[in-house]
N, C-alpha and C positions, 0 to 999 in steps of 0.2 A: 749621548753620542751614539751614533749608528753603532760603533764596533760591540759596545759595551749589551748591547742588545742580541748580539749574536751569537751568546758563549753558551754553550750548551748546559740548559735547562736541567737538573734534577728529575727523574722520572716520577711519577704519581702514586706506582705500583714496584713494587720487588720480582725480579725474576729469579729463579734457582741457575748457578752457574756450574758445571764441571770444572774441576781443575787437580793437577797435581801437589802432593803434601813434598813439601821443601824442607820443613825442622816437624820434628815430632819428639813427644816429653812433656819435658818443662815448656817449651815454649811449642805452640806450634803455627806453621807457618804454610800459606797456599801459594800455587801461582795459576792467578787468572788471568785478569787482563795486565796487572803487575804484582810483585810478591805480596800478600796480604800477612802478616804477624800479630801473634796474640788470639787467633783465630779460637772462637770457643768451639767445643764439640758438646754435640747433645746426641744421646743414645737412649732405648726406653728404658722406662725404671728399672732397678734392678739389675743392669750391665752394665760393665764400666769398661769403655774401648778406646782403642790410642789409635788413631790412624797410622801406619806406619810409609816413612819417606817412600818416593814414586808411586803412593796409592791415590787411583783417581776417586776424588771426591764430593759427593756434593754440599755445594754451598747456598748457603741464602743469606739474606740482610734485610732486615727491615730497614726501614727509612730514617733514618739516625741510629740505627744499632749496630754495632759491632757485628761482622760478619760471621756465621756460625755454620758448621760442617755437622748435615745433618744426618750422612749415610755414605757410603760405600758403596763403589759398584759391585754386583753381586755374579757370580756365575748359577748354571743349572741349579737347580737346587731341589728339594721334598716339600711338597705343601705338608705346614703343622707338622715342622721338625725342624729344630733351630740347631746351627753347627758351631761348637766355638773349636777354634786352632789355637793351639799353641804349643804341643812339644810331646812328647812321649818317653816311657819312663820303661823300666825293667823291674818287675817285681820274681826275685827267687829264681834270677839266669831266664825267665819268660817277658819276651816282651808284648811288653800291655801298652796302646796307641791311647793317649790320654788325647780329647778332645777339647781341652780349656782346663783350669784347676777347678776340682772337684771337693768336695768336702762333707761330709759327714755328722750333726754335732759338734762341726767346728774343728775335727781329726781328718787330717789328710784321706783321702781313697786308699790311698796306697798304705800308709798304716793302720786303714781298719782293716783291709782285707787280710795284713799280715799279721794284724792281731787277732783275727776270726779264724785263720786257718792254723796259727796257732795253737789257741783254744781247740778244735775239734780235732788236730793230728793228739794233741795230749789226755782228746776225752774228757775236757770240761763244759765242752757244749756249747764254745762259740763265746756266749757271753755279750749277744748282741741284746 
């Protein structure tokens, strides 16, 4: 039947779409051309990042895959200097701007340093 011929065609190729994150977590959720959910995120090795709701983001889909959020729009930024956010902390009434969790050997930033400064106010030498 003529109509049946009409109905818009599956495209060849994937294009990257912008769109705003709706649910972020456990589940997370876009809106592009309508709400997409279950949306995977892919980050490079080694970072694990959660888009967080009204961030714009980009998305792609292969051609039967599940839609996936590949990046973040980015503002100005430093070539070969990568920033992670996430909160800041007070060490000993100073406050120290933590740029992402940091870690050491697997001990927090914040308790090495206070176990280093420690060590050398008591004159054992840090102990690093």
């Amino acid at each position: 039947m003529w109509l049946s011929g009409q109905q818009k065609r599956p495209a060849d190729y994937s294009e990257g779409q912008t769109g705003i994150v709706t649910m972020s977590g456990g589940e997370t959720a876009v809106m592009l051309d309508s709400e997409r959910r279950g949306v995977e995120v892919y980050s490079p090795g080694g970072y694990r990042w959660t888009p967080r709701r009204g961030q714009r983001v980009l998305v792609i889909q292969g051609r039967g895959e599940v839609p996936c959020i590949v990046g973040a729009r980015q503002g100005s930024g430093d070539p070969d200097r990568v920033t992670i956010r996430a909160g800041s902390v007070s060490v000993g009434g100073t406050s120290v701007s933590l740029q992402g969790e940091v870690s050491i050997n697997g001990e927090s930033l914040e308790q090495y340093i206070i176990r280093v400064v420690a060590a050398l106010l008591s004159g054992t030498g840090g102990g690093t």
